[in-house]
ZATOR-531973 format. One record per residue: x, y, z of N, C-alpha, C, O in turn. Coordinates in steps of 0.02 Angstrom, whole numbers, plus 50000, padded with zeros to 5 digits. Atoms other than C-alpha are relative to their C-alpha. Example, Ala and Ser with C-alpha at 12.3 -4.5 7.8 and 13.67 -1.06 7.14 Angstrom:
<sites>
500454994150000506154977550390500455006050000500975005950033 499584994149997506844994750357499615005550037499865011050045 
</sites>
This chain:
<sites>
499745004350052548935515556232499434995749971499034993050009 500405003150026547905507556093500144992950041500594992150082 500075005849988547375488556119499854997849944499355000549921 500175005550049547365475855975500164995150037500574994650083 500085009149990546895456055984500144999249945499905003049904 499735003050031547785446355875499794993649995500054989750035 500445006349993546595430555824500404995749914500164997149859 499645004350038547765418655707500104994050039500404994850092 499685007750003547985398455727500585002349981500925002550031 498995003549996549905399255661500015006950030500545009350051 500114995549950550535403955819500585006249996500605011650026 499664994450017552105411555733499765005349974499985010449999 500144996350036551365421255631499575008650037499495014350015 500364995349958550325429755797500605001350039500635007150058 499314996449976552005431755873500455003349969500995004149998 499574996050058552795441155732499705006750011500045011450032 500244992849999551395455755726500045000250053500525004150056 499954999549928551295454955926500755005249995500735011349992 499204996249978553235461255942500005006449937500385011249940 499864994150062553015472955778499515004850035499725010050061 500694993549956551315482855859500235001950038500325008050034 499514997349923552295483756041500335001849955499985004049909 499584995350053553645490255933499705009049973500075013949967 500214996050026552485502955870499345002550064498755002950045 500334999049945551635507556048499434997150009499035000550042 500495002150021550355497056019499774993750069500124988650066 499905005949940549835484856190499464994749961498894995349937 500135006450038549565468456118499664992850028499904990650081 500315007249956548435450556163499944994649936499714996749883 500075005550052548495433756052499504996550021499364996350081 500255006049979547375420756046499824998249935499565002049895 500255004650046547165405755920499464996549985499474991349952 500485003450032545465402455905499425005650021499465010650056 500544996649977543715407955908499845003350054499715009250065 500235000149940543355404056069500455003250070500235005050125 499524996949961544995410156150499945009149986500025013650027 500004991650011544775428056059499495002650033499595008050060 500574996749983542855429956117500054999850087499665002650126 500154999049934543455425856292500365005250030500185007350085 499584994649984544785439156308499725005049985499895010050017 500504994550019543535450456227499375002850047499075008150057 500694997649921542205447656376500185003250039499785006250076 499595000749940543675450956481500295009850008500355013650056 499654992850012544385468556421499865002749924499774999849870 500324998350083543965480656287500915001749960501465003249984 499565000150048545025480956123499875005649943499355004449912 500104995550036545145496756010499894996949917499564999249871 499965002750075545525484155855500044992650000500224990050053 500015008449984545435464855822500225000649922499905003249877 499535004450066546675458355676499984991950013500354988150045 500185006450005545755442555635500344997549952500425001749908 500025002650055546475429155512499184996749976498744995150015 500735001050023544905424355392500014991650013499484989649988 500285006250028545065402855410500644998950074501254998750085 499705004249942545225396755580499844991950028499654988049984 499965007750027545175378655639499235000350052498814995950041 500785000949960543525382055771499465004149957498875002849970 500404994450023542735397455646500325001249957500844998849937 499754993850051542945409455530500175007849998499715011150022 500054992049984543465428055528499085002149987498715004750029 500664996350008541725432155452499574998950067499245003450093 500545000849935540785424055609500235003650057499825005350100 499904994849952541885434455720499895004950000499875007850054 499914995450028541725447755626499175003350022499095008850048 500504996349976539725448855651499955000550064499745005850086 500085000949928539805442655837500555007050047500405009350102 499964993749970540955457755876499545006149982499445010550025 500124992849996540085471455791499534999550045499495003750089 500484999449947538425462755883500005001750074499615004050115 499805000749900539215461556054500615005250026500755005950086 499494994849999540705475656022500055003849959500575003449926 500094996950031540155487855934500725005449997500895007949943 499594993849989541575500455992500654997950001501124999850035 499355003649997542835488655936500024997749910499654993549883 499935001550068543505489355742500334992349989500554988450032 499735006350037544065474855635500394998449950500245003249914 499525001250044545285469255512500054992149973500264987950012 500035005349990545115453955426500644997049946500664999149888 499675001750026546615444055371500124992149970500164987050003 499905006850019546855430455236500544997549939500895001549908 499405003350039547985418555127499825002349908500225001749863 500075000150062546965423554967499595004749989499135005850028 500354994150021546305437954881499304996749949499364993249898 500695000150051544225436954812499575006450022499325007250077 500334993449989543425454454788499174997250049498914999050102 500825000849959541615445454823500084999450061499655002550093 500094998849935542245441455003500055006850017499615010350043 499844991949961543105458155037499205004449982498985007950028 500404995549993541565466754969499294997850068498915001550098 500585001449957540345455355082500195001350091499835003150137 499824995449928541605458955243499925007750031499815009550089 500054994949996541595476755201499355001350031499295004150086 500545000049986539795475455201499774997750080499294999350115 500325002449918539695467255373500305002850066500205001150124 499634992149945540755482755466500754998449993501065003050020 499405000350005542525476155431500295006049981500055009449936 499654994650035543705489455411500295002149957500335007849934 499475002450080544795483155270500264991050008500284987450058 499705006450040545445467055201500564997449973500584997649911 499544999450006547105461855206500224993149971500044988250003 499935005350013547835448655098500704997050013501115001550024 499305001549986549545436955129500305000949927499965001349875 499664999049947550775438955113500165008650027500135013449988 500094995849956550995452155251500455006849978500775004149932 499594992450003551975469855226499925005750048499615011050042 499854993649928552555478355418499635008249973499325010850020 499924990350031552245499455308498984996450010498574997450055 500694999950009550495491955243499514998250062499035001850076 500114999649929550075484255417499735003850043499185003550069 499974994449954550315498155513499585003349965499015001849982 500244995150013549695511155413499104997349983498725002049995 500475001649997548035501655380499805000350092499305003750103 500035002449930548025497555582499565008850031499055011150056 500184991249972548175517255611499585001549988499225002050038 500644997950026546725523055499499544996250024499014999250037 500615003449976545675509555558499675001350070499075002050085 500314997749927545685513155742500025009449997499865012550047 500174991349988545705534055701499324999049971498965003149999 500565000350009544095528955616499524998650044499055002450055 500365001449956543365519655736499885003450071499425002050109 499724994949962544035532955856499425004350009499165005850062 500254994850010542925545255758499324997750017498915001150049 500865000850012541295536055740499944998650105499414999150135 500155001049928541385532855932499895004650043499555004750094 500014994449960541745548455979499185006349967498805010549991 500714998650019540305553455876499404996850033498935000450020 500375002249990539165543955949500145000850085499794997650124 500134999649923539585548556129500315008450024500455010850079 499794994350010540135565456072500245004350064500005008650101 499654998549954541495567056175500355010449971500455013149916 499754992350000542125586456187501024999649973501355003449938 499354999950021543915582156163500414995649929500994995049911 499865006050046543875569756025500495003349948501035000749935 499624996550055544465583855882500625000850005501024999749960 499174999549968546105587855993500404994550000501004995049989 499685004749992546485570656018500074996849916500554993349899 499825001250048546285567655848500725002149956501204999349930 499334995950021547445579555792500474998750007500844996649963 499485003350001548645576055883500484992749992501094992049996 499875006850006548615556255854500405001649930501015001649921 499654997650072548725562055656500655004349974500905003149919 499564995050004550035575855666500794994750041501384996350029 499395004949978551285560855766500144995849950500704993349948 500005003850043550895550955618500535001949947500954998349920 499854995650077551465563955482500665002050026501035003049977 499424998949988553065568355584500504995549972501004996549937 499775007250036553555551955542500354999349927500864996549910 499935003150060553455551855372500135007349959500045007349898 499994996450050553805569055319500505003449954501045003849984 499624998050053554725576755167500794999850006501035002750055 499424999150004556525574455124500455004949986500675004349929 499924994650053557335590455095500724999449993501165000050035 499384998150045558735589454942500205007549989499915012949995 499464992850031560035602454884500015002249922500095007649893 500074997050089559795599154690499615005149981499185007850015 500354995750072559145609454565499264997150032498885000050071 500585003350002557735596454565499555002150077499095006250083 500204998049936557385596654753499945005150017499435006250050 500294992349982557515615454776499285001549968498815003850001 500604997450020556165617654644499404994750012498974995949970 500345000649989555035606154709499805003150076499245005450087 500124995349972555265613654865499955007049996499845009050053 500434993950006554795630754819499314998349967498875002649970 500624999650024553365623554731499364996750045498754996950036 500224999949950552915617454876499815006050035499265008550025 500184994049958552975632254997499495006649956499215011349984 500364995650042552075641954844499134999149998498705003549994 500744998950003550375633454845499974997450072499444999950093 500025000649928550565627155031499405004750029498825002750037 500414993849986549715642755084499305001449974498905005749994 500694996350045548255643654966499534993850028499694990450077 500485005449998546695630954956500094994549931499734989749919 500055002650091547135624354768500024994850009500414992750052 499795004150017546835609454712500714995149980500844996949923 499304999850017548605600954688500014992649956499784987849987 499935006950020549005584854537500675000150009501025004449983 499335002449997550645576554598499904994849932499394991849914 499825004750053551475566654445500774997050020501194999450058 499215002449998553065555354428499994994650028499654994050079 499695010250001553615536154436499654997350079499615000450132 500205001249936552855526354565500604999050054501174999750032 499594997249962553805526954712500605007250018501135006950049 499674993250039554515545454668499945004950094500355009050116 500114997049936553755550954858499505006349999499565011850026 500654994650010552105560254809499694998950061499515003950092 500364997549919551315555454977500475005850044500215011050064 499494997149964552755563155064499875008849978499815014050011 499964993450011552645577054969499235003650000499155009749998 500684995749968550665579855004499884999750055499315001250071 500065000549935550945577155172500445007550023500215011850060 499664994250001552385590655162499455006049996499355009050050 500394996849989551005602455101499455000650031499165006050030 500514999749931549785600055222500235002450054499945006650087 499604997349927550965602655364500185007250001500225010150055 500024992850009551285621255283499575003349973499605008449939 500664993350024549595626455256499524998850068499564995750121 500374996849914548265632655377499584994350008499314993550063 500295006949966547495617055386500404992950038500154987350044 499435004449975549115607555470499784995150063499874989150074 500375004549924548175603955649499524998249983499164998150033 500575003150005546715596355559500304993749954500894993449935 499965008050020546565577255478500505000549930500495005749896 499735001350078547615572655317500054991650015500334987650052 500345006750040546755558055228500294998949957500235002749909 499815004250036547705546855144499544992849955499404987749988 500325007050011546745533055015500294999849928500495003949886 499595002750090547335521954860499384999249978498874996850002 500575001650064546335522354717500054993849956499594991449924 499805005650058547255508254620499764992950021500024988849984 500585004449984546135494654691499405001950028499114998750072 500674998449973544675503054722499424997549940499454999249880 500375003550048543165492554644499195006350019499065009950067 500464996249996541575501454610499374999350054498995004050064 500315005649961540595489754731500385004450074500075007750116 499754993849930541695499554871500055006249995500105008750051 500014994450020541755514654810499665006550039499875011950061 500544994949971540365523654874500015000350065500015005850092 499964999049934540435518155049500785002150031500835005350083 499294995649991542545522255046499965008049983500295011950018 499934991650005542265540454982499475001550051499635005150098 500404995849954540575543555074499744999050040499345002950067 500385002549936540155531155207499364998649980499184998949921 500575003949992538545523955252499664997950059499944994850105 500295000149939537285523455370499844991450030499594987049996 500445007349974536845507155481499354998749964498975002449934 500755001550052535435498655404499935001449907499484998849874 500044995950033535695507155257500094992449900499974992649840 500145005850074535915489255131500374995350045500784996750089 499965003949950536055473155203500654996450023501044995249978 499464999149966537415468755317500495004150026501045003050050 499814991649982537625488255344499894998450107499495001150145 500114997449929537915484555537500105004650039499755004950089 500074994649992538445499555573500135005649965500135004949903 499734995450042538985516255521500735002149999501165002350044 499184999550026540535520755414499935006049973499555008149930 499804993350043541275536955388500535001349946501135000349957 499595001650058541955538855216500585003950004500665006550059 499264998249991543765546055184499705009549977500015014350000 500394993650021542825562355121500005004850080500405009250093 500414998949948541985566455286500644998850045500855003950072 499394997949954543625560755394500425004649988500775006650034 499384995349996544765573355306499465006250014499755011550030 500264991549990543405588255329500625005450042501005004750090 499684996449948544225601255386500755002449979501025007849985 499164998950001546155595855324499914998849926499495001449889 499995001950046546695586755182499574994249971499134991150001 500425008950004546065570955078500645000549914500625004149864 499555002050041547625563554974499514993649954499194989649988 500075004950049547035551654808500484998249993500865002949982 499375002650032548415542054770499864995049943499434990649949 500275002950066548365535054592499194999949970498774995749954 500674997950017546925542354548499744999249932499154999549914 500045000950078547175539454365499624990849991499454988549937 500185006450017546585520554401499275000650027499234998050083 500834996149967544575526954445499814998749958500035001549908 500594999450053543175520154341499875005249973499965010849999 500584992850006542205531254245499755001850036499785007250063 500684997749978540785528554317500095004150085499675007450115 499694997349905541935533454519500045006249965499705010149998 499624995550016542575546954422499405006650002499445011850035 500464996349987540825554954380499755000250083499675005850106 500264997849928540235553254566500505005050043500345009950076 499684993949973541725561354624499935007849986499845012550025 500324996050032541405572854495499695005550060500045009350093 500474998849971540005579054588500235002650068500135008550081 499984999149937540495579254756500735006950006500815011150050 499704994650004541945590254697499845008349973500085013649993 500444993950011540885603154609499705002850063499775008650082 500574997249944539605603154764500295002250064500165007250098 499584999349921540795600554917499404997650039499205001850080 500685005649966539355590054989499874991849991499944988949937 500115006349985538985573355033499494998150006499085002750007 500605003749961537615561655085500294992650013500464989249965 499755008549993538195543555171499684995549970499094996149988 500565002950029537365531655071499474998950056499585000950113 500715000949947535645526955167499645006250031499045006250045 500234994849990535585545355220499985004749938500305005049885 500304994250055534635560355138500165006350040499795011150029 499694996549943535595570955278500575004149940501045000549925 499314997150044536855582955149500575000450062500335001550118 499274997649969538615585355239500495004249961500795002349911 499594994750042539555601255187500534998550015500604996150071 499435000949997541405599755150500445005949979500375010249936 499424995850003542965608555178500434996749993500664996250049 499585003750023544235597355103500485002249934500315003849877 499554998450055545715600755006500004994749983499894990050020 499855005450014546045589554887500784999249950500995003549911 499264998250025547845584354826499814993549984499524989950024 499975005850024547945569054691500634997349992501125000050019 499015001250011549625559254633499584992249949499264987149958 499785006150074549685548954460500804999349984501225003849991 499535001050039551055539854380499874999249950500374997049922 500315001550067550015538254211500085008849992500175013150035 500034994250030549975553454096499335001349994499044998349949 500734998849999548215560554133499615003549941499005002949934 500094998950059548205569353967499694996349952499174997249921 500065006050051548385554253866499324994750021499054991149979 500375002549968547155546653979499185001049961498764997049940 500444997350029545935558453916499955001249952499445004149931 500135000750102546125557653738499804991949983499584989649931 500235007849996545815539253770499534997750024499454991750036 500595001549965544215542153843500224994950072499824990650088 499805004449923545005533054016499685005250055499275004050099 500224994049931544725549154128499835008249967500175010949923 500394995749998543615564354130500495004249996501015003450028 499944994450034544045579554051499925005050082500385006350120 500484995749962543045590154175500345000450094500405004250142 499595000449921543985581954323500505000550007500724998850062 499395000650022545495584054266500285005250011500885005750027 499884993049984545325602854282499775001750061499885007550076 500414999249949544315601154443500825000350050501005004850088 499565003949946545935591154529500505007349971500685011650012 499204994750029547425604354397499805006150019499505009649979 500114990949987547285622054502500484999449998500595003149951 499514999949997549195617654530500144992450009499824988450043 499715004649997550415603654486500745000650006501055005849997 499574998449970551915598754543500324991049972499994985849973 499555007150052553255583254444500324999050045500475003350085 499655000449942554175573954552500534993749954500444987749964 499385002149999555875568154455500024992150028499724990050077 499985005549966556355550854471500664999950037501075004350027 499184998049977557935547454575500315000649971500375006649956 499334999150015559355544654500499985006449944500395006949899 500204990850025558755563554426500475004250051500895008350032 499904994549943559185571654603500804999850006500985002450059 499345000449966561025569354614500354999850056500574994250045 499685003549960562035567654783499405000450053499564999150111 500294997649951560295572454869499724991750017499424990350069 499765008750003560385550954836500224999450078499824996950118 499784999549918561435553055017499585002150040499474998050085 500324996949976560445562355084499284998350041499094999650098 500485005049976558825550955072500434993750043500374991450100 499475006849948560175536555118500195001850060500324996650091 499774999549934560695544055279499355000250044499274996950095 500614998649970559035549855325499664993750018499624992950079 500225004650010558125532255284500584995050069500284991750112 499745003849978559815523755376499745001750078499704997350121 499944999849932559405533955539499144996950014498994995150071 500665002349990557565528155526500194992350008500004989950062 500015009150005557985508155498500595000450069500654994450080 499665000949965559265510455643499705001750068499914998950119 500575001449962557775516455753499604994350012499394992450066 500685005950026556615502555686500364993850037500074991050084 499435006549993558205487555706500415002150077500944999850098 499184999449945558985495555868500664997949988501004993850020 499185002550028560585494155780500395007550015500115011950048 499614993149990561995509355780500495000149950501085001349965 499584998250061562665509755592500205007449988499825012149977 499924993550021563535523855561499935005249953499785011249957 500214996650065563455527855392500104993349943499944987449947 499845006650055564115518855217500674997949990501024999750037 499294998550029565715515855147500085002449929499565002749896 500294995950047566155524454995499954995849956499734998549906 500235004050080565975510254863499435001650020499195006149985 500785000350003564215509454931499735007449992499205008349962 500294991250006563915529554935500354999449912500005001849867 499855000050088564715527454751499614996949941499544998649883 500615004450038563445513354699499515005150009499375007249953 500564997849969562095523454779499885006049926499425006849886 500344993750059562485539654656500054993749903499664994349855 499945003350048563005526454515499034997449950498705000049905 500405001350010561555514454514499165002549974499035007750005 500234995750042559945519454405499134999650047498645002350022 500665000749940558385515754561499495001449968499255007049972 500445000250009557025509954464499274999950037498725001650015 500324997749958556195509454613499715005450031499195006250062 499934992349961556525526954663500155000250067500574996750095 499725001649924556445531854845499794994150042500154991550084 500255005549983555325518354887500604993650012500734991550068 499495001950007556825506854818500505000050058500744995350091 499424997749968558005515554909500104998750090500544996050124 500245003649936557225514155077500004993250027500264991650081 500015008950003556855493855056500785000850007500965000050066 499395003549992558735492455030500335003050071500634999350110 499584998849947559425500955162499434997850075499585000950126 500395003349952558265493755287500244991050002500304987450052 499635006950009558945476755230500675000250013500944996150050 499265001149998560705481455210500155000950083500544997650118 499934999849921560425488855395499984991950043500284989450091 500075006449940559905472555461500374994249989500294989450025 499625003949994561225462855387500615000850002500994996249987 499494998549987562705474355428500064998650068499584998250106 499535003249964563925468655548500365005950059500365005950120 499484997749990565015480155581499505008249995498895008650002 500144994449962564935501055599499805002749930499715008749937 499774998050058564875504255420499464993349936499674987649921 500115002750069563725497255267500614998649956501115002049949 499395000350056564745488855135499644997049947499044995849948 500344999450067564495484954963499594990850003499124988649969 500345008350009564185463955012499235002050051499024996650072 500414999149974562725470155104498995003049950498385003349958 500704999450036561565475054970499854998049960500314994349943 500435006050047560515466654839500634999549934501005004249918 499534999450021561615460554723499864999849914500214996449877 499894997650065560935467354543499935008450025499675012549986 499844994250000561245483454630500725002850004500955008249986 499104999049989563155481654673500294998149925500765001049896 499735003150074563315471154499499975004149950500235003349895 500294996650072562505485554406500595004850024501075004049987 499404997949995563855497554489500665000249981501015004449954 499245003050040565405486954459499864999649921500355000249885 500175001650085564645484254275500165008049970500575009549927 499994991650037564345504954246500815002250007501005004749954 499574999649999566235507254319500614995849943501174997849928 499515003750035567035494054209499845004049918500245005649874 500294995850065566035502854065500505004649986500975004349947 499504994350009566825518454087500934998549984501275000549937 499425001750024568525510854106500184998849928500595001849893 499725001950067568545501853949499685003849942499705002049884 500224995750071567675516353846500735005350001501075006449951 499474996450008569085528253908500604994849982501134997449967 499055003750031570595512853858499625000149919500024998949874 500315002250078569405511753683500505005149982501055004249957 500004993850013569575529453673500725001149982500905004949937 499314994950003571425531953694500314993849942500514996049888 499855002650048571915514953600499825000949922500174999049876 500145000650089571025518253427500115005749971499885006849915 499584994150047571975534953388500635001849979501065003650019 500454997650053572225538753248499674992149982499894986449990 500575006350015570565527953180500554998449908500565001649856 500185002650064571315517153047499834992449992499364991350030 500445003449982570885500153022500144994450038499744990450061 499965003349921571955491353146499565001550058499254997650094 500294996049936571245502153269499374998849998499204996250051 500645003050010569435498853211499804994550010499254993550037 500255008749974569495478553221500275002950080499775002850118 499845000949937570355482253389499435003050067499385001550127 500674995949967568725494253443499624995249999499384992750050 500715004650022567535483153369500024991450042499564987450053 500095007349942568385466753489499955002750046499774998950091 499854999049920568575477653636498975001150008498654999450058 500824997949984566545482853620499844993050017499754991650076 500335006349999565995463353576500284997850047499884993550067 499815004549918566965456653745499585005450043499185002550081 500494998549967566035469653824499414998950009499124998150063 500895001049995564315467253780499834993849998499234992950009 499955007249967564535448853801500034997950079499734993650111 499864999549915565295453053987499295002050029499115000850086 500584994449950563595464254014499494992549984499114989950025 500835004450005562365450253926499994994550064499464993950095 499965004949941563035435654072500305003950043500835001850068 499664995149915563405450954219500584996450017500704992950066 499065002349990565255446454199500274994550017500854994650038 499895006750021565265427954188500675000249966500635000849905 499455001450044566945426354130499934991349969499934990349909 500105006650047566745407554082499525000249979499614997149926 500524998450038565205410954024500205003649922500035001549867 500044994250050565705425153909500784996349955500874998249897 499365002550033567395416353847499514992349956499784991249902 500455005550047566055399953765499675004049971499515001949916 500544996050027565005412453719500475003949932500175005149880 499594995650030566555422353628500274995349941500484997649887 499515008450031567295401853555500795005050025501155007449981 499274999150019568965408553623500154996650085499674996550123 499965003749934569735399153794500135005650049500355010750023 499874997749963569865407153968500455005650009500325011150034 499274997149983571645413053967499985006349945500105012149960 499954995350037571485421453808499625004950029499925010250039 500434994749973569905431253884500405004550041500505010450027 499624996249971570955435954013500515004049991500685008550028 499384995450018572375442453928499755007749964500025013349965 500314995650032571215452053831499535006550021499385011749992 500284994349965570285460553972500605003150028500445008850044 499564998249974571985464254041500195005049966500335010349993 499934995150057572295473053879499775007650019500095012850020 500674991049976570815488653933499894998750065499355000050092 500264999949913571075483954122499404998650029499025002350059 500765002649975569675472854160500224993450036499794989750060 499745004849969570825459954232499965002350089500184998450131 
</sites>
């Protein structure tokens, strides 16, 4: 079992991730200050240290050099209340692993936590070039991806991304995922990795949509110790960890130029050099991207390279936003409920059907992403055996009851104004304007009756009229 130290002054805040890491097999140690972290550190070794950056004896940065000097074989994480690129790039620079700002997010957490100690994993096992390191890799990564992999729907939609899946699965091609953020393009390049011949080797996950050019070079290709100052040791870039498997871009459409040409390069050549070294490293890396921007338009706008555009398009693959997929809506919802009922040790059974009715109703700007968040919430504040509709966010139940009342009073429009003459027309034309008054204040009835100049009672008689009473 990994080991993280947990070095935060607020002592809630070190007892929150403590019970979430154990949660996530993770054996866990706190301490609130400098001097308490460096003595538990003399004491026993730690695979990872999740520092906050502004403590009341120090600072993350001074821990930060005094481990790599004195614990080299022990990664870092440094956590703070405020985001400034110049620190993160000068931590980066001083062996930090990444840079995490408040407030906190359990998914981002973790999944930063994981990559950090499989990195530090690698460069260790490199450097004492252990014989089993590749196996154990594997299998650390391949427990990871079980986790998180593909949802398979019944639609239309979902069948044909699954066949377009199992179609280039098999090959080496390049693959551009497209479609709404949260739509489940990791998922679905994780899906293809797991059915192609590179399944028991690494799949590299990295976001592009904050990647500054200043990190750039040492995130794709690493960097040798020494290699520019505060280079304390060496970092293997996301390039060089997927050898072998995959290497996922996610939002790749947000890449400088000037990233865009270096990648460029490294995708023509399939070669590397870490910065500081003149050492080439040959690559075997698939590469699979995922935009929600139109990469076309991108490139008529001079935003992104032509050249790379065709490097990344051997095969693409659209990924539908939800409320596209039809009841396969359940489908993620059951799936997602038995995951948050793992996570919450709870034992919900399923929904009830207003809420399986909102679920296909509602229009999940979010997508699955969306979809997930809520039922992870609604899980942890159901009661009883059964989700119900007071359990989830409430411009998602409101937008439900709103689309249902719709329909109602378009089918009483419908049957009251025939034949159209011009009773029937003023009588259309009030039944619409109490509607779209009801939708502008989400069914404020005293609201919408001042808003209308007519009193209460009348409103009411009047929704009673098209059954809205």
């Amino acid at each position: 079992m990994k080991k993280i130290l947990i070095v935060d002054d607020e002592v809630n805040i070190g007892l929150l991730l403590s019970k979430f890491l154990s949660r996530n097999n993770y054996a866990v140690e706190t301490a609130t200050s400098g001097n308490s972290a460096f003595e538990l550190l003399s004491k026993q070794h730690f695979d990872l240290v999740l520092c906050d950056y502004r403590l009341e004896d120090t600072d993350g940065k001074d821990i930060l050099v005094k481990i790599k000097e004195n614990y080299p074989k022990t990664g870092v994480i440094i956590i703070t209340g405020y985001s400034d690129i110049k620190v993160a790039v000068e931590l980066i620079k001083l062996g930090a692993y990444d840079y995490i700002t408040k407030p906190l997010y359990p998914d981002e957490i973790l999944n930063t936590i994981n990559k950090a100690i499989e990195t530090q994993q690698a460069l260790n096992n490199e450097k004492s070039d252990s014989s089993n390191s590749d196996n154990k890799k594997s299998k650390d990564q391949k427990q990871q991806i079980e986790v998180e992999e593909f949802v398979i729907g019944q639609s239309p939609a979902s069948k044909e991304i699954i066949k377009q899946i199992m179609l280039v699965a098999p090959t080496s091609y390049s693959v551009i995922l497209t479609g709404d953020s949260g739509t489940g393009k990791e998922s679905v390049a994780k899906t293809i990795h797991l059915n192609s011949p590179r399944k028991n080797k690494p799949f590299v996950a990295m976001d592009c949509g904050s990647l500054t050019k200043e990190l750039a070079g040492s995130e794709f290709f690493g960097h040798e110790k020494g290699s520019f100052t505060g280079a304390l040791f060496t970092k293997i870039g996301h390039f060089e960890m997927a050898n072998g498997g995959t290497l996922f871009l996610d939002e790749v459409g947000n890449l400088s130029y000037d990233i865009q040409a270096a990648l460029l390069r490294t995708v023509q050549e399939r070669k590397i050099k870490r910065i500081g070294s003149t050492k080439e490293i040959d690559l075997d890396v698939r590469i699979i991207v995922a935009t929600n921007e139109n990469l076309n338009e991108s490139i008529q706008k001079g935003k992104f390279r032509e050249d790379l555009y065709h490097r990344f398009n051997e095969f693409s693959i659209h990924l539908p936003p939800l409320h596209k997929r039809g009841r396969d809506i359940l489908t993620y919802a059951h799936t997602f409920l038995k995951s948050a009922n793992a996570e919450l040790n709870r034992n919900i059974t399923g929904f009830s059907e207003e809420v399986e009715n909102c679920f296909l109703t509602y229009n999940w700007p979010g997508n699955v992403r969306e979809l997930k968040n809520v039922i992870r919430r609604a899980t942890l504040l159901t009661e009883g055996e059964e989700i119900q509709l007071k359990a989830l966010p409430l411009e998602i139940s409101t937008y439900a009851i709103a689309s249902a009342i719709e329909t109602a009073v378009e089918n009483t429009i419908t049957k009251v104004t025939k034949p159209r003459d011009l009773k029937n027309a003023a009588l259309e034309a009030e039944y619409e304007t109490i509607l779209n008054v009801l939708r502008e204040v989400n069914f404020n009835k005293t609201k919408a009756a001042k808003i209308l100049n007519i009193d209460r009672k009348t409103l009411y008689n009047k929704m009673k009229a098209i059954n809205l009473d």
